[in-house]
VOMI-926480 format. One record per residue: x, y, z of N, C-alpha, C in turn. Coordinates in pm, whole numbers, padded with zeros to 5 digits, always signed. Layout:
XYZXYZXYZ...
# end
This chain:
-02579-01632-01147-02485-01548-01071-02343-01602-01090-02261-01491-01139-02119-01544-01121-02072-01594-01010-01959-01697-01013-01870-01722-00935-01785-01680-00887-01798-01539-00781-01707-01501-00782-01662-01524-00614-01531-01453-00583-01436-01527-00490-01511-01457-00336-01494-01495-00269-01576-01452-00126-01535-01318-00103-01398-01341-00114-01302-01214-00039-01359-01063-00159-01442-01094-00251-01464-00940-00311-01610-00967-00280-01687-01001-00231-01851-00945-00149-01830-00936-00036-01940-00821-00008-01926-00720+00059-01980-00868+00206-01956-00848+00301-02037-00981+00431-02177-00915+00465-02214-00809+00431-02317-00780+00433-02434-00810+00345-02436-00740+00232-02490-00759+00098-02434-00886+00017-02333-00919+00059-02308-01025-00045-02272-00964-00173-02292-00908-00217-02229-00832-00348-02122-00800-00392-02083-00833-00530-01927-00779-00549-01904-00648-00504-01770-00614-00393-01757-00461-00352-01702-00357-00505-01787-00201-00479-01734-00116-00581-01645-00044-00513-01673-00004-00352-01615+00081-00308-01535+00006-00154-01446-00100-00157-01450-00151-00030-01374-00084+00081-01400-00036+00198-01336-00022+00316-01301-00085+00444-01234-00056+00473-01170-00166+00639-01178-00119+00738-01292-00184+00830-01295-00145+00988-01185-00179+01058-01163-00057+01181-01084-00150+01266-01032-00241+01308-01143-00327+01271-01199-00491+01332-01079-00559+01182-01059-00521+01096-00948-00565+01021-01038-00640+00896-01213-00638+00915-01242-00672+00793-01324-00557+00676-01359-00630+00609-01354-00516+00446-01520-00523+00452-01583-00388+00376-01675-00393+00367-01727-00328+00232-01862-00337+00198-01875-00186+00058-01915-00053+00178-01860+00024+00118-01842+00150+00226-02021+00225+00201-02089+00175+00126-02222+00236+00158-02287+00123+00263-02278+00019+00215-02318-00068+00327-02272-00085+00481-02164-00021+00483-02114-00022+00676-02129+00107+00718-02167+00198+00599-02185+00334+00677-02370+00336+00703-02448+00244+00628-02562+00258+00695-02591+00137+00795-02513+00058+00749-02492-00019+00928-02454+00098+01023-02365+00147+01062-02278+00246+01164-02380+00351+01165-02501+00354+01059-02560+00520+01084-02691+00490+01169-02697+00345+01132-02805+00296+01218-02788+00244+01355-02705+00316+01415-02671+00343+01568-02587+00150+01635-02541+00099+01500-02429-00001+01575-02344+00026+01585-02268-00059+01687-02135-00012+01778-02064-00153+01737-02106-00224+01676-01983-00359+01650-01970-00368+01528-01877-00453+01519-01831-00505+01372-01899-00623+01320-01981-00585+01178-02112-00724+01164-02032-00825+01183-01885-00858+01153-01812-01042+01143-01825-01065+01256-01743-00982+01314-01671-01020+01429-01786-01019+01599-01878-00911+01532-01954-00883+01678-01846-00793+01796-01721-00747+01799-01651-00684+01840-01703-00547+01896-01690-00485+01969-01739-00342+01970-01619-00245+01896-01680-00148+01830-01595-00024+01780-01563+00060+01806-01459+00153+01785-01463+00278+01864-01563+00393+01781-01566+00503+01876-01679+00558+01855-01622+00644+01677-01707+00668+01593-01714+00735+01463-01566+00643+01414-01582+00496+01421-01450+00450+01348-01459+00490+01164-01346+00464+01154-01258+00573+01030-01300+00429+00912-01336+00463+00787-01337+00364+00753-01216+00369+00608-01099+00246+00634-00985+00345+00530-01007+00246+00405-00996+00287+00255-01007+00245+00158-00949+00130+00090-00991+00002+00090-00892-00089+00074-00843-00075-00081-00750-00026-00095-00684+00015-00227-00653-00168-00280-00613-00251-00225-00538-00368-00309-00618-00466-00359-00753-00471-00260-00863-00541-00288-00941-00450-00427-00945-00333-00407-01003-00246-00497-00988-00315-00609-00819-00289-00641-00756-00287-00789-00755-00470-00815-00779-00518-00723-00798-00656-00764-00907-00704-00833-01035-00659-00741-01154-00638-00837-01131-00612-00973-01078-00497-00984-01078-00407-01138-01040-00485-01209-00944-00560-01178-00807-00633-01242-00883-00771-01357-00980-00803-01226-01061-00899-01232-01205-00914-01387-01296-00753-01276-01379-00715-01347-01400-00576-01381-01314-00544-01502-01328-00358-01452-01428-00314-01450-01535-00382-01529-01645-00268-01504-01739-00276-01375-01680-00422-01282-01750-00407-01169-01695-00304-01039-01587-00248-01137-01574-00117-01009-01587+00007-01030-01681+00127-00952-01680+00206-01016-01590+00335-00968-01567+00444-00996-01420+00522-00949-01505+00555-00846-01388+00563-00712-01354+00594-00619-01434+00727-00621-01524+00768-00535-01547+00910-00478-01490+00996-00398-01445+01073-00450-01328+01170-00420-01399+01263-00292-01308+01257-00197-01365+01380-00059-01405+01508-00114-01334+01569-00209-01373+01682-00216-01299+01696-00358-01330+01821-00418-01276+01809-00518-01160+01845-00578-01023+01951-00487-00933+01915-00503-00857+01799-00479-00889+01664-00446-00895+01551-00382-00890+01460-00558-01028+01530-00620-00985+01455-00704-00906+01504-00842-00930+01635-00845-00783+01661-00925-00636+01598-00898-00647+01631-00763-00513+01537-00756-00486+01412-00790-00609+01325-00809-00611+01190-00836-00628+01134-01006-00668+01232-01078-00689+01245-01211-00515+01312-01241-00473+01400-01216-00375+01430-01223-00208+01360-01174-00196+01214-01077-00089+01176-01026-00053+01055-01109+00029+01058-01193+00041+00938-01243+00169+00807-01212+00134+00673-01236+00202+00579-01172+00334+00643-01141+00388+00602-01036+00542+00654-00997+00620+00584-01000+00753+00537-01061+00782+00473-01101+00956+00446-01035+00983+00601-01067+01135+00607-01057+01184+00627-00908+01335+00633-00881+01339+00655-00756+01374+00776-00744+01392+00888-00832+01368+01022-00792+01190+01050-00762+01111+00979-00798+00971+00998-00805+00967+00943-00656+01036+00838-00602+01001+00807-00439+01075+00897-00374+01138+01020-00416+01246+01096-00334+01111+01210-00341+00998+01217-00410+00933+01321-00453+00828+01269-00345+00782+01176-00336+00633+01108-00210+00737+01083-00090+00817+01134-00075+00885+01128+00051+00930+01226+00104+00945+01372-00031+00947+01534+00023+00757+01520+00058+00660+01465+00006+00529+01495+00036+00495+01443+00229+00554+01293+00200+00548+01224+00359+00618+01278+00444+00700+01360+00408+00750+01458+00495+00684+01585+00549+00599+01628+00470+00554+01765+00418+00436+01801+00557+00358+01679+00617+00279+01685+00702+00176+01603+00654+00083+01615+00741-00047+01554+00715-00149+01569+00589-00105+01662+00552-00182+01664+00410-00121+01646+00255+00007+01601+00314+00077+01581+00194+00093+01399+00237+00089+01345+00338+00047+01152+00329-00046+01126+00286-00186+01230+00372-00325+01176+00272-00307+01201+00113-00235+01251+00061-00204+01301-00085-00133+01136-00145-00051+01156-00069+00059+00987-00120-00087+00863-00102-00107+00866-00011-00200+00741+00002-00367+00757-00067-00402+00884-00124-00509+00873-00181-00489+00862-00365-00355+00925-00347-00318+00849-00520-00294+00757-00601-00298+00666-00455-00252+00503-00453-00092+00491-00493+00015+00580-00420+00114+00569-00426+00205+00495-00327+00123+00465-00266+00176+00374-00126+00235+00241-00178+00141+00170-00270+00180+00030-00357+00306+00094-00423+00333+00222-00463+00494+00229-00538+00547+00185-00456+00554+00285-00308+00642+00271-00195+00697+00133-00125+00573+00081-00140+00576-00092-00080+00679-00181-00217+00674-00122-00338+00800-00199-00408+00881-00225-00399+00902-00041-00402+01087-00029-00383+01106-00046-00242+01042-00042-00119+01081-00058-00024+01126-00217-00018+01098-00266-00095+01107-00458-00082+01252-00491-00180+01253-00400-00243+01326-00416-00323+01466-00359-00238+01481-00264-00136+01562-00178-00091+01606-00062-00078+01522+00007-00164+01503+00152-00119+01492+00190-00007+01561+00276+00054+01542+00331+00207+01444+00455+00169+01460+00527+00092+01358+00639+00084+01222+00605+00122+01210+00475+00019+01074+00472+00038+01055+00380+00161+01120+00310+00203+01114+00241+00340+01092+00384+00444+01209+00503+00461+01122+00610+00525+01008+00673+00515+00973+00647+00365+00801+00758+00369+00683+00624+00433+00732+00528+00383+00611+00432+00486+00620+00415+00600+00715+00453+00682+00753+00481+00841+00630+00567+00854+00682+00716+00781+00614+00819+00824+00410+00790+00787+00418+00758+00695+00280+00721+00619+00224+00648+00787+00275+00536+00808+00270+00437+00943+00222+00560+01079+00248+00656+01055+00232+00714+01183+00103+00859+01200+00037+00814+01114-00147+00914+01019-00177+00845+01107-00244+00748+01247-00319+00700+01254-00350+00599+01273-00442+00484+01348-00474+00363+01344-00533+00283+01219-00643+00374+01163-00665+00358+01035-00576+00345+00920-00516+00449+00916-00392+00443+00800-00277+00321+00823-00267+00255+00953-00156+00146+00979-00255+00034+00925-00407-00003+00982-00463-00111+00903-00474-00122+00769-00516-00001+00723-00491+00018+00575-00358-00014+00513-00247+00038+00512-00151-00016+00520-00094-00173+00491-00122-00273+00642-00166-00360+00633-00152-00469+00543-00350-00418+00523-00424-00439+00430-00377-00454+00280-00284-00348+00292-00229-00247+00081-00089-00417+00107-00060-00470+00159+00042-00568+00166+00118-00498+00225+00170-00401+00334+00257-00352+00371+00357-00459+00411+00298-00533+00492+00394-00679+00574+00483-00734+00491+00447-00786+00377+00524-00818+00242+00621-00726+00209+00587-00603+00204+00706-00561+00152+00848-00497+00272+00835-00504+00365+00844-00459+00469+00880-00583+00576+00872-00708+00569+00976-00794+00570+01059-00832+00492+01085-00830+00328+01168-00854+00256+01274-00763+00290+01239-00591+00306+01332-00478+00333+01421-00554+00461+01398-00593+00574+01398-00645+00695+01537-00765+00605+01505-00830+00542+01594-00954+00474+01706-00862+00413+01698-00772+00401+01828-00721+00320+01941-00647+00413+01907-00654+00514+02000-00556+00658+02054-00465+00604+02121-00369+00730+02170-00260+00722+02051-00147+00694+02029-00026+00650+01991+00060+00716+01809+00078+00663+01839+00027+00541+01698-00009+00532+01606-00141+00585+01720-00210+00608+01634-00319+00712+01548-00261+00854+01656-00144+00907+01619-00099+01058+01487-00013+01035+01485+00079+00897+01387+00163+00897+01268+00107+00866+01252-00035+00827+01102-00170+00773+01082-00190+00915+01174-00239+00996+01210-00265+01128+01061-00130+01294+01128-00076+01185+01066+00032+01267+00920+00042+01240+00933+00091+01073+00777+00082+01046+00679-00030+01074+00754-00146+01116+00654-00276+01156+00647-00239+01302+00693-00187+01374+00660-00139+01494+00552-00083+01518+00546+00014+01390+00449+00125+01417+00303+00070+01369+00317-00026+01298+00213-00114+01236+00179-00196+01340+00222-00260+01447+00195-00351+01509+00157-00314+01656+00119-00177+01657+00078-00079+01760-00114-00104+01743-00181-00147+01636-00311-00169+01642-00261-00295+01706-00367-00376+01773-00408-00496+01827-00398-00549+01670-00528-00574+01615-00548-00653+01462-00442-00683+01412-00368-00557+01386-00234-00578+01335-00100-00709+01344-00121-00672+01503-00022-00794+01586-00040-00903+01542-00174-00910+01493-00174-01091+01509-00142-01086+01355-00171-00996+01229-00141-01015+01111-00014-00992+01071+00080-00955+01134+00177-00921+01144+00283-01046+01200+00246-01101+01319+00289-01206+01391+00269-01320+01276+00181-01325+01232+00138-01430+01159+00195-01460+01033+00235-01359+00932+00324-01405+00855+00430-01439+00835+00458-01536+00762+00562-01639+00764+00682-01601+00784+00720-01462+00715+00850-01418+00772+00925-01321+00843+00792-01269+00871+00830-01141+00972+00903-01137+01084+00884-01233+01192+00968-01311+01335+01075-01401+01276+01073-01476+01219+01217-01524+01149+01317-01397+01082+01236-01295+01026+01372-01208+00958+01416-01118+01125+01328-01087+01202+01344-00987+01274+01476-01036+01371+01428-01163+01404+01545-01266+01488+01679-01296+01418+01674-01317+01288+01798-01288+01188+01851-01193+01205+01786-01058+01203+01862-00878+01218+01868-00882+01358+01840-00950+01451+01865-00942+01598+01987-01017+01607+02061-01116+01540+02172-01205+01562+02281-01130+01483+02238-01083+01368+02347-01033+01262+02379-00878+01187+02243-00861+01278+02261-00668+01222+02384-00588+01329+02426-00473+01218+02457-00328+01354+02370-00304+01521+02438-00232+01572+02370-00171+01666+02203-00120+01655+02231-00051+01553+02083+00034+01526+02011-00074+01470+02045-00151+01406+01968-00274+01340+01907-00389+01443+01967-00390+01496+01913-00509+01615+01864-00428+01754+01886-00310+01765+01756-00226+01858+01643-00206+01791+01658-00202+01672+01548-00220+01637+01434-00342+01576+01536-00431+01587+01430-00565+01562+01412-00627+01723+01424-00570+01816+01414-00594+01951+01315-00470+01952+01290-00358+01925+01166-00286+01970+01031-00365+01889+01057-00395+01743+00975-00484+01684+00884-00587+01756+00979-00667+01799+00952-00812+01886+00908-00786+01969+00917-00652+02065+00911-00599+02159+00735-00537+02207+00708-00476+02025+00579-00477+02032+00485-00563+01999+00513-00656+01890+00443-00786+01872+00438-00862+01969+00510-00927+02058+00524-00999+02178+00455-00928+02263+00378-00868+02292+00274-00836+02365+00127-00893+02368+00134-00992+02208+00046-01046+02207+00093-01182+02237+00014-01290+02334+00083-01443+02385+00117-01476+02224+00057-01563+02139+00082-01581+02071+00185-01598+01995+00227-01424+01968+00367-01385+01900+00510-01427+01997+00436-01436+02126+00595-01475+02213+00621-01596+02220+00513-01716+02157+00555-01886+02112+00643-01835+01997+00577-01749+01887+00613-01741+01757+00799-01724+01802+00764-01639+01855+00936-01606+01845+01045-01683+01927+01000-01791+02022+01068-01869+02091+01074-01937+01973+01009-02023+01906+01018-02121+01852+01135-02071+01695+01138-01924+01722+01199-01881+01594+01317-01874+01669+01379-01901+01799+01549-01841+01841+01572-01725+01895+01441-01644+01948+01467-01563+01996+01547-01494+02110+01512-01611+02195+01554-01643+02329+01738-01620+02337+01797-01684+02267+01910-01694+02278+02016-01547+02227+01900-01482+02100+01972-01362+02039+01938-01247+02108+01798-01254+02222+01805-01173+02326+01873-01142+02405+01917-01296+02445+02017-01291+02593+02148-01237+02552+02182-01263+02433+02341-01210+02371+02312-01088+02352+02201-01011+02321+02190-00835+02273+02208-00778+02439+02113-00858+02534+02109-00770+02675+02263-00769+02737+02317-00866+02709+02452-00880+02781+02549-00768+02728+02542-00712+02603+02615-00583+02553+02514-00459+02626+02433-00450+02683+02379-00364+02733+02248-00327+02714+02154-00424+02616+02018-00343+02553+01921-00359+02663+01852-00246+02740+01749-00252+02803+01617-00341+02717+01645-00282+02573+01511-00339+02517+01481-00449+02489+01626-00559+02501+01649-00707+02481+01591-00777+02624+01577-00705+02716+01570-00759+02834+01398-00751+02874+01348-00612+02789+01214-00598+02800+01132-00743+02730+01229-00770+02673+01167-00842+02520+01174-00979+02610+01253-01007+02681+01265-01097+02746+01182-01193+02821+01125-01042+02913+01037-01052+03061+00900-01063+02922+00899-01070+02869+00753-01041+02775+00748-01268+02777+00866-01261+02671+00899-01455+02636+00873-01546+02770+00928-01492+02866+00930-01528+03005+00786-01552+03062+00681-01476+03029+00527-01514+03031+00480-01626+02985+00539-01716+02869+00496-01827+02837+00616-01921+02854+00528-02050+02886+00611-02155+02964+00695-02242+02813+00715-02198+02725+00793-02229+02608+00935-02121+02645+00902-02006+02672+00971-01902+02675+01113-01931+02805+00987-01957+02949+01103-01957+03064+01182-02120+03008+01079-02222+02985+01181-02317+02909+01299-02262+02836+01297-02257+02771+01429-02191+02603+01530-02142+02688+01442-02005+02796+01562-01941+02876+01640-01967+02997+01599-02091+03037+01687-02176+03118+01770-02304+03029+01793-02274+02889+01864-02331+02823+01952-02276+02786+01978-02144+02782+02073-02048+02730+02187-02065+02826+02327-02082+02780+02445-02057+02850+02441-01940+02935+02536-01888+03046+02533-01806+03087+02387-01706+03130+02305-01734+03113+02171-01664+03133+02170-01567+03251+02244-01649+03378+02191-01613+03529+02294-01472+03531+02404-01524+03489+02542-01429+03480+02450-01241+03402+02394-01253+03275+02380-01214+03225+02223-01122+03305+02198-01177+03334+02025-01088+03438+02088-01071+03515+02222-01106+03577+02214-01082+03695+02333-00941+03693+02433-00952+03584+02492-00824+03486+02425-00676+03508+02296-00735+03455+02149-00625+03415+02085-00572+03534+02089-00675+03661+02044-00633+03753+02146-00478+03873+02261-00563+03861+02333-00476+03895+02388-00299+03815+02367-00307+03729+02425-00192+03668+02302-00157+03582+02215-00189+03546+02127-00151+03397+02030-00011+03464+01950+00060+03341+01869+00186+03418+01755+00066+03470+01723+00148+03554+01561+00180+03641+01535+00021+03563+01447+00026+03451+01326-00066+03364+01385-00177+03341+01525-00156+03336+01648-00306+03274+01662-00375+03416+01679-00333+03507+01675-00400+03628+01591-00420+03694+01470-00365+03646+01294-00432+03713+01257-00534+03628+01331-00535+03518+01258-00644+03381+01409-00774+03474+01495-00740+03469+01620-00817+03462+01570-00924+03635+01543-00843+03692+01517-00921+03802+01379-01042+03819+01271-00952+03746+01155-01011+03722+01203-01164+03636+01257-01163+03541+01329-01282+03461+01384-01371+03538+01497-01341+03614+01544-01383+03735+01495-01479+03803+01404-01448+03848+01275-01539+03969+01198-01625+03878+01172-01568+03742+01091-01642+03701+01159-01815+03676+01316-01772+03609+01388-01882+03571+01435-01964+03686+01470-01915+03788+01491-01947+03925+01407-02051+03998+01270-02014+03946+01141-02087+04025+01183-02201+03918+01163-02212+03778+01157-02335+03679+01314-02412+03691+01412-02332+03777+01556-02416+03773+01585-02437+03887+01604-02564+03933+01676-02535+04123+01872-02492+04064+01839-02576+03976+01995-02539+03918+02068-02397+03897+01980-02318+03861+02042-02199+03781+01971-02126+03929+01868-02145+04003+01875-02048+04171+01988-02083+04257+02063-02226+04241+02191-02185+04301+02314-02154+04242+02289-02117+04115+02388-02099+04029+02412-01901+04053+02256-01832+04087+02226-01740+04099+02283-01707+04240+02253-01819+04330+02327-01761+04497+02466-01787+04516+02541-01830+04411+02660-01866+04362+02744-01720+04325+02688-01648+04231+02688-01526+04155+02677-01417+04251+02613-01415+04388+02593-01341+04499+02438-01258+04462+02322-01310+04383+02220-01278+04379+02158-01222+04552+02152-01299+04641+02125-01271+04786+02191-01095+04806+02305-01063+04790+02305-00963+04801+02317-00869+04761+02255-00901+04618+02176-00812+04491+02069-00741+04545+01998-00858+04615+01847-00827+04623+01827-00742+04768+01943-00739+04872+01925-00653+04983+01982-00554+04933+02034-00528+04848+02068-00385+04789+01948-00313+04727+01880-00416+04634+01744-00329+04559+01617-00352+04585+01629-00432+04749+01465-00363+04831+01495-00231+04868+01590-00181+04914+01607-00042+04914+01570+00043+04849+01532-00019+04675+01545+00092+04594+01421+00174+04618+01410+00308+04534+01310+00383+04563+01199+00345+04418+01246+00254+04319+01115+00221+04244+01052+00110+04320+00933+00088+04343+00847+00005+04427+00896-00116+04303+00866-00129+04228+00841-00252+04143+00994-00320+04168+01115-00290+04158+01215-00284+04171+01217-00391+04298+01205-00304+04414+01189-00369+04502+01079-00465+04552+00986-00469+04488+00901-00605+04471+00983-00734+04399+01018-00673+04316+01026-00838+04260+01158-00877+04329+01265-00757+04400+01422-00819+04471+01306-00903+04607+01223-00876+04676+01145-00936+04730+01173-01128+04689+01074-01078+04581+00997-01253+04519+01122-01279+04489+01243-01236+04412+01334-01308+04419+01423-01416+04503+01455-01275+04625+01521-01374+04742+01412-01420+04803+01295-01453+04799+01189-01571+04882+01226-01720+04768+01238-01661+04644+01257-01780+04530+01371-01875+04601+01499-01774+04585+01612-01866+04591+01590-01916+04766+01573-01867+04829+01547-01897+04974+01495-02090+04951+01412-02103+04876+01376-02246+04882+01475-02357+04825+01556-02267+04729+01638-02362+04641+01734-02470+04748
# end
């Protein structure tokens, strides 16, 4: 038996994959072998033991595919086409190369739902992921849109190296940085995702870069980014330890609700309220947010507040200094409950200081 590499047998069969697909669960399988696992009435994922959702989608790992081929062509055999205009189209699309050709899979990713499954069953997505790395905004928009088929189509995605190309875009700022920016948003909306996403080496370092040095639109959007990754603990060490802390507190102080969301997220781990009782001006700045920001900026702004308050005796009288005390008898009044919960826990906080 050849030697061949783990990552192309199937965890089932053990066999080099011909046809591999990706569960939910974020691992690869041969797609005859997990569909008679799945037909034989299991509900988990064989690695992981995870449960699945019900009739999960199983999407085609195109990069592993062509790696195989690359490898052993004749150990792969062609792709079985859904139907058979499916595979005319696939006999018929050839490599795309140019950037009028990404202006052409981006009138398709535009076109609706049956013109993405078209881009992504021709294996035109790997064009897209080039030039998008390279700086193309076109194609940085059709993988936005591609990003938004689905849970399946974002792991797949993924999977095709999306992250790679799609933090480099992110390294080049300005307007194709914001639109990689975005599409990692939309990618980092699966769970699986987050952590593969969080996890590479430069995704939270570039995002915190376009949060210190981008436009407006550029750094709302590497704050919705962070915003969704940081939902997982994990990603909110990742990004303290990357500087986040400090390029938050400078975005919320110009006004960003979403810098402040991003905040109360860092503020959950005790690396996080650390960092943010290191920041200059901090108390000044929540407490800015508290007074004037909408509804969510001043339930997040206050929540921060107490948290840093409890870890500082310093910065809670720095806060009753600032006139926090009669912040907070202004917004138990308010009519959002949460609002007035945490002006609550607040003034009980500083009350001890």
């Amino acid at each position: 038996m050849e030697a061949w590499p783990d990552d192309f047998r199937c965890p089932i069969t053990l066999e080099v994959m011909t046809d591999p697909v990706i569960l939910p669960s974020g691992h690869t399988f041969e797609r005859r072998s997990i569909q008679r696992w799945l037909d034989g009435g299991h509900l988990t994922c064989p690695v992981t033991n995870l449960p699945l959702p019900p009739s999960p989608p199983l999407i085609p790992n195109h990069a592993l595919r062509r790696l195989i081929a690359a490898v052993a062509p004749s150990a792969v055999a062609a792709p079985a086409p859904s139907d058979g205009a499916a595979q005319g189209r696939q006999e018929a699309a050839p490599a795309v190369q140019s950037s009028s050709s990404v202006a052409a899979l981006l009138r398709l990713a535009k076109s609706g739902a049956a013109g993405r499954r078209e881009v992504l069953e021709s294996g035109n997505a790997a064009v897209l992921l080039r030039h998008a790395a390279a700086g193309d905004e076109a194609a940085a928009r059709a993988l936005l849109l591609l990003s938004l088929d689905g849970d399946g189509t974002r792991v797949g995605l993924v999977a095709d190296g999306a992250v790679d190309a799609l933090s480099a875009a992110v390294r080049r700022g300005g307007a194709v940085a914001a639109l990689a920016a975005t599409a990692l948003t939309s990618l980092a909306t699966v769970d699986v995702n987050k952590c593969s996403i969080g996890a590479h080496p430069s995704v939270i370092p570039q995002l915190v870069m376009l949060l210190r040095c981008g436009g407006p639109p550029e750094r709302r959007e590497a704050a919705t980014a962070l915003y969704e990754l940081c939902k997982l603990p994990e990603n909110r060490r990742r990004a303290v330890r990357e500087g986040a802390a400090p390029a938050l507190a400078d975005f919320a102080a110009v006004g960003s609700a979403r810098a402040v969301e991003v905040l109360s997220l860092l503020a959950k781990c005790r690396e996080g309220r650390q960092q943010l009782c290191k920041i200059p001006g901090i108390v000044s700045v929540l407490s800015g947010v508290a007074g004037s920001g909408n509804s969510r900026a001043i339930e997040q702004a206050v929540l921060v507040l107490n948290w840093i308050c409890s870890e500082s005796n310093e910065l809670a009288l720095e806060a009753i200094k600032l006139g926090a005390f009669q912040l907070c008898e202004t917004l138990v009044k308010d009519d959002n409950c949460k609002i007035a919960k945490n002006a609550v826990e607040l003034a009980r906080t500083l009350e001890t200081a």
